[in-house]
C-alpha positions in Angstrom: -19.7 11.8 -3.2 -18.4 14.5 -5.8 -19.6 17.1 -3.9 -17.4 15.9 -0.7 -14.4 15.6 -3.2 -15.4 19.0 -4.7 -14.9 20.6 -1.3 -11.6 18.9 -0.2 -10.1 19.8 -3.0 -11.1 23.1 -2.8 -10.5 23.9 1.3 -6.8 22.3 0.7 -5.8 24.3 -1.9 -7.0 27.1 0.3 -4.9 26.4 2.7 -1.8 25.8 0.7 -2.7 29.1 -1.0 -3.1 31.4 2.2 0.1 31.2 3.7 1.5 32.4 0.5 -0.9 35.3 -0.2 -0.5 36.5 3.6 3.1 36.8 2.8 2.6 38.3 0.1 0.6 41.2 1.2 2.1 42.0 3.8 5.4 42.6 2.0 3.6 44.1 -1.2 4.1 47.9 -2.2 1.5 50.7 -2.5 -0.6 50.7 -4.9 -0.7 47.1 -5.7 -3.4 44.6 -4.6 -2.7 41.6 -2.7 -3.8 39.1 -5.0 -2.3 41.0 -8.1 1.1 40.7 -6.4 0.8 36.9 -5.1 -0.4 36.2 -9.0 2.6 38.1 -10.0 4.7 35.9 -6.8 3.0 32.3 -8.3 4.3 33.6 -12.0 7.9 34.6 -10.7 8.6 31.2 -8.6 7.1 28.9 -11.0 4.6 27.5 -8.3 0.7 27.0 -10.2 -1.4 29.0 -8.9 -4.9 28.0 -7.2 -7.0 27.3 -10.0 -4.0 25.2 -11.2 -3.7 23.4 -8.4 -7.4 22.5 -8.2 -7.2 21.5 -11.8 -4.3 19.0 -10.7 -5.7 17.6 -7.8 -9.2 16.8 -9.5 -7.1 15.4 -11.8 -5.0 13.0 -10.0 -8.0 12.1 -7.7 -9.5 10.0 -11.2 -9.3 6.2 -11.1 -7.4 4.3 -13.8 -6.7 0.6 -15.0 -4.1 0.8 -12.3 -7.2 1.0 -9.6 -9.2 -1.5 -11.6 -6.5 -4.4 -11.3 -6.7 -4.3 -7.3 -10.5 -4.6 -7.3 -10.6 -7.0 -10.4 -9.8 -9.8 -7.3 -12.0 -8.7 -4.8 -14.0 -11.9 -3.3 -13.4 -14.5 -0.8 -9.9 -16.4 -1.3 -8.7 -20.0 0.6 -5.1 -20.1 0.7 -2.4 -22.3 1.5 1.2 -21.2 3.4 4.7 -22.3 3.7 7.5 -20.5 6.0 10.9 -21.9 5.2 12.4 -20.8 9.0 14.1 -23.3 9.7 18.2 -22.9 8.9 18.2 -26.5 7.4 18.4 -25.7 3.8 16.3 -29.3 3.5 14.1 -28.8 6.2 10.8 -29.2 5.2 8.6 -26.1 5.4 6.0 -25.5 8.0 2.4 -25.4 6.0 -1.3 -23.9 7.6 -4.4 -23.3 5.8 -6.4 -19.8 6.0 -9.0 -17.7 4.2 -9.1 -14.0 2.8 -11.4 -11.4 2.1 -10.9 -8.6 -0.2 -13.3 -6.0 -0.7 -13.2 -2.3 -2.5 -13.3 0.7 -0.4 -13.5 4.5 -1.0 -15.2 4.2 -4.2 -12.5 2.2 -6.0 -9.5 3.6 -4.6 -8.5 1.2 -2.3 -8.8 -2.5 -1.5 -9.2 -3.8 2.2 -8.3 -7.2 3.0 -9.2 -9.4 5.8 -7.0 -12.8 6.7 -7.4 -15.4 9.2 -5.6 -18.6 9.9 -3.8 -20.4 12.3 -0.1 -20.9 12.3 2.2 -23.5 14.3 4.0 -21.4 17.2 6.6 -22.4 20.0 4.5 -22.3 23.2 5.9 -21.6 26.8 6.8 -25.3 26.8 8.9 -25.1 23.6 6.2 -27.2 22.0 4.8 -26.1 18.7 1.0 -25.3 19.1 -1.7 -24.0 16.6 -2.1 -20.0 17.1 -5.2 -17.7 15.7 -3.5 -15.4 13.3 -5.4 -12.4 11.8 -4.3 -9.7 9.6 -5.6 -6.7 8.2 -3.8 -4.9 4.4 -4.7 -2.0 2.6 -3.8 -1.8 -0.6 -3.9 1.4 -3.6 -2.1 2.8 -6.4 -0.7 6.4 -6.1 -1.3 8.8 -8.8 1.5 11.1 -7.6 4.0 8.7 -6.7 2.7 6.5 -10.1 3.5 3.7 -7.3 1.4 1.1 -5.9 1.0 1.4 -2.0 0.1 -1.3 0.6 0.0 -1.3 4.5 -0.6 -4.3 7.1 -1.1 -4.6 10.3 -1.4 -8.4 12.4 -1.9 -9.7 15.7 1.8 -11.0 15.6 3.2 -7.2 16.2 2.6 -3.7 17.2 4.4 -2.1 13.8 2.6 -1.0 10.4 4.4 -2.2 7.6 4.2 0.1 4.5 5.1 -1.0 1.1 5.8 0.6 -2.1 5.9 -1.8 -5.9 5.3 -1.9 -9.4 3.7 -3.7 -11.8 4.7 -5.8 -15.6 1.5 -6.2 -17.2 3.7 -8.4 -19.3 4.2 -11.1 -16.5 1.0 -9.7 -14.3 3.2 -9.2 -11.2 3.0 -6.8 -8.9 6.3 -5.9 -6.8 6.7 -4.6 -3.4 9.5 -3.5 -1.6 9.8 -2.2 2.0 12.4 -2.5 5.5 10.9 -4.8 8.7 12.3 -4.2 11.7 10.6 -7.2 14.1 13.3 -6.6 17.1 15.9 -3.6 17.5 18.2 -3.7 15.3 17.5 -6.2 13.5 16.2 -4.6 9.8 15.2 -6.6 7.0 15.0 -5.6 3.5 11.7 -7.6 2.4 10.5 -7.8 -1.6 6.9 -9.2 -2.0 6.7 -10.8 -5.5 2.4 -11.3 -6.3 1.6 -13.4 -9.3 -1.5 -13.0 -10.8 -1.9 -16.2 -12.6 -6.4 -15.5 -13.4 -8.8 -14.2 -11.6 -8.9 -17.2 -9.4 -5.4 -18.0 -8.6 -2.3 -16.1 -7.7 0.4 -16.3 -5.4 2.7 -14.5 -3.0 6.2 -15.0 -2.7 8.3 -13.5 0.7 11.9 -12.8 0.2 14.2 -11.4 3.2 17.5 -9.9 3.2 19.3 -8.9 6.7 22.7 -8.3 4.9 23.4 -11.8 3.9 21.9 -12.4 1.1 18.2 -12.5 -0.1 16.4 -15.7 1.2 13.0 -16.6 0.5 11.1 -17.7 3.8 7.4 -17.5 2.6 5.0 -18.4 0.0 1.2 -18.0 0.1 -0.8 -19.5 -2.6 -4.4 -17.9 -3.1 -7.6 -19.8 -4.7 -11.0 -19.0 -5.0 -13.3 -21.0 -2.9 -14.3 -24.2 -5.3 -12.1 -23.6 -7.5 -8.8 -26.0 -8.3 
């Protein structure tokens, strides 16, 4: 495995480095080398050079306790989940059961996560009707954006719906934020609010916004399997 990461690092900062140094030489006087004058270049714009480069990238590349809290919860999760859809402000929220997997990928970097359920749909007929729903996230934290990242995918759309968030160690919540757009032109700002009660419970809470004010339509809550 280092030795892959060794030469990925190395072959992209070769190619970041070459189109520099051919422009370089080619403009360079006589008398001078090429790699003298793209040092001299790399100096006089303020741009590290290769070995630099190489040094930053191995560095960024490291895990930290940022990494560590997505795969402390990796296991098999039963949840529980309400949509508040309905415009009745008392309407009762639709509720469906479902399970989750989540399991560390690319040597700690990233966390996969695998959900299935079924949800109550409006069928042909108008009638509401149990539907299979799966979905697929993948979740990280960036070292170069100091962000966390998250991506989904379900068998409810077409899209990919990326997410950027934060974290307060103080209240062990993570925060996402990121734009839906589930028809033309109709956009929804979306914030994702996780709560990390333990390492056996935590919740999800869904809030919308499509210019009216931010609603909350969704709230998963997440248990380990025999576990209360």
């Amino acid at each position: 495995m280092k030795i892959s990461i060794h030469l990925s690092t190395i072959l992209l900062a070769m190619l970041i480095a070459i189109p520099s140094f051919a422009q370089t030489t080619s403009t360079s006087p006589a008398g001078v080398s090429g790699r003298s004058s793209a040092t001299q270049s790399a100096a006089t714009d303020g741009q590290p050079n290769q070995q630099e480069m190489m040094k930053q990238m191995m560095e960024l590349s490291k895990l930290n306790e940022n990494h560590k809290l997505l795969t402390d919860l990796d296991g098999n999760w039963n949840y529980t989940i309400k949509f508040w859809m309905n415009p009745d402000p008392n309407a009762k929220p639709q509720e469906s059961k479902g399970t989750a997997t989540r399991k560390t990928v690319m040597v700690g970097r990233y966390v996969m996560m695998d959900v299935a359920g079924k949800l109550q749909m409006p069928g042909e007929d108008d009638k509401m009707k149990d539907v299979q729903f799966k979905g697929m996230g993948l979740e990280g934290y960036d070292n170069v954006k100091k962000k966390f990242i998250n991506s989904w995918i379900d068998n409810m759309g077409t899209g990919i719906q990326f997410s950027e968030g934060t974290y307060d160690p103080a209240t062990k919540t993570l925060t996402y934020t990121s734009e839906m757009e589930p028809v033309p032109g109709m956009k929804s700002q979306v914030r994702e609010v996780i709560k990390i009660a333990d390492n056996n419970h935590m919740t999800l809470e869904w809030y919308e916004n499509q210019g009216g004010g931010e609603k909350k339509t969704m709230e998963i809550a997440y248990t380990r399997p025999g576990k209360k």
